[in-house]
C-alpha angles and dihedrals in degrees: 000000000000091000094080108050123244087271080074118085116188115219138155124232122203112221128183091279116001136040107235115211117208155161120215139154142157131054139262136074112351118257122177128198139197142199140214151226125350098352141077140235084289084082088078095055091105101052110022088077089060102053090036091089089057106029144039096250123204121173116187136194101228124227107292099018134091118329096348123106117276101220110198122265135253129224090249091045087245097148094061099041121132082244091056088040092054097046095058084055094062085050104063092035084055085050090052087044095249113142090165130036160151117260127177117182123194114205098328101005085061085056094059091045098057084050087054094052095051101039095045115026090159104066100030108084100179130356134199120198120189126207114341131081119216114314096227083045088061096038094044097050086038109160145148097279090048091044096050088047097045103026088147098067075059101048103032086060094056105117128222103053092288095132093030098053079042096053091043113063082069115009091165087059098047090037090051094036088048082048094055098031083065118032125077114277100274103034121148119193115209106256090228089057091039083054096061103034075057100053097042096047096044088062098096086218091067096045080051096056101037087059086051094056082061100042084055087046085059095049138002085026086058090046094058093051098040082058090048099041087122097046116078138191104280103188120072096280108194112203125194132191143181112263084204096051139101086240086071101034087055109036150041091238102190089031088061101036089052098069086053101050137034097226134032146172119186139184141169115228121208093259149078124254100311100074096165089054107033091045112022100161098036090051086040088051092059087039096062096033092054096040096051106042120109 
């Protein structure tokens, strides 16, 4: 596709138990980076082609979402875990020989990177997470305020079909709705990218899934942090929010995330919740500036 420039090359990487569909190009050290909800890696178009010329770039789908392989579902939402998510990580990294790398997550895909860190301290060197704070933190201090806000983690765990068969009688409303809800008063999103947001999330396998990544957040997800509340991120961990979201109206951002890493670095860019999108060079800038310091 003509979003990601000709330094970009599309495959797909069987894992144990996903096929991972991705872009990536340059050399360099590897960084990987990972979207969000409910989107998919051409969320990165804007700023992959900046940090291709310094890194080796490589921009997943992750399991569930996009052009990667849907794997069925369990009764306890195991498959679509952070944990199973990450896994699958380490195994593309392990087919690029990259037994150490880079990795920065916007909305889910920060959720995934904070499971990486912890899971796999080892083989993480520095870490970026936008626009969330930790998962059990948000469940655990749940109010009003939070529920109004994020009435989706609510509605996307109900069992039985009830937000699938929801979403979709009309997936390009709730996808577009869920763009512009989000996102700073103002914001365009590019068409191409709209396309294929739009073509990936129509398909009901992938509404499906994605439900499925929220119905693990609220427990298995919760499980595994609950397990890990006294390890924290070693390595610097850099983490960037909208200074028009609902992430910065509603939380001390750096306050929370330093009693879950050692080390971290935060700044408020001048956008709402899609950082990548709505500030491509600014988010490109820290980018650059984390991942190649010494």
């Amino acid at each position: 596709m003509g979003l990601f420039t000709s330094a970009f090359d599309t495959i797909k990487v069987q894992t144990t138990r996903a096929e991972i569909n991705l872009v990536h190009g340059g050399r360099g050290k590897p960084l990987l980076l990972l979207h969000g909800y409910p989107q998919t890696h051409v969320m990165w178009h804007k700023v992959a082609p900046q940090l291709v010329q310094h890194f080796h770039v490589i921009c997943p789908d992750l399991r569930g979402y996009g052009d990667s392989s849907k794997p069925a579902t369990t009764a306890d939402h195991s498959p679509y875990s952070k944990r199973a998510m990450a896994d699958d990580l380490v195994e593309v990294m392990a087919y690029f020989n990259h037994p150490e790398f880079f990795v920065a997550g916007h909305d889910r895909g920060a959720r995934v990177t904070h499971r990486l860190a912890l899971d796999h301290p080892d083989m993480v060197l520095r870490a970026c997470v936008m626009d969330i704070v930790p998962t059990y933190y948000m469940y655990t201090t749940t109010d009003q305020h939070f529920a109004t806000g994020y009435y989706h983690w609510f509605f996307l765990i109900q069992p039985d079909g009830l937000p699938e068969r929801l979403i979709g009688a009309d997936p390009a409303y709730y996808l577009t709705e869920k763009l512009k809800r989000w996102s700073a008063s103002g914001t365009t999103f590019t068409e191409e990218a709209l396309s294929e947001y739009l073509r990936c999330f129509s398909q009901p396998e992938v509404i499906h899934a994605t439900c499925e990544d929220y119905r693990a957040a609220a427990s298995i997800d919760l499980d595994h942090d609950q397990q890990d509340l006294n390890k924290k991120i070693l390595c610097p961990l850099l983490v960037l929010w909208g200074a028009k979201g609902f992430v910065h109206r509603t939380y001390d951002v750096p306050g929370i995330w330093g009693n879950y890493a050692e080390q971290v670095e935060s700044k408020a860019l001048n956008c709402g919740h899609f950082l990548p999108e709505e500030a491509p060079d600014a988010v490109s800038e820290e980018l650059l500036r984390f991942f190649s310091a010494n």
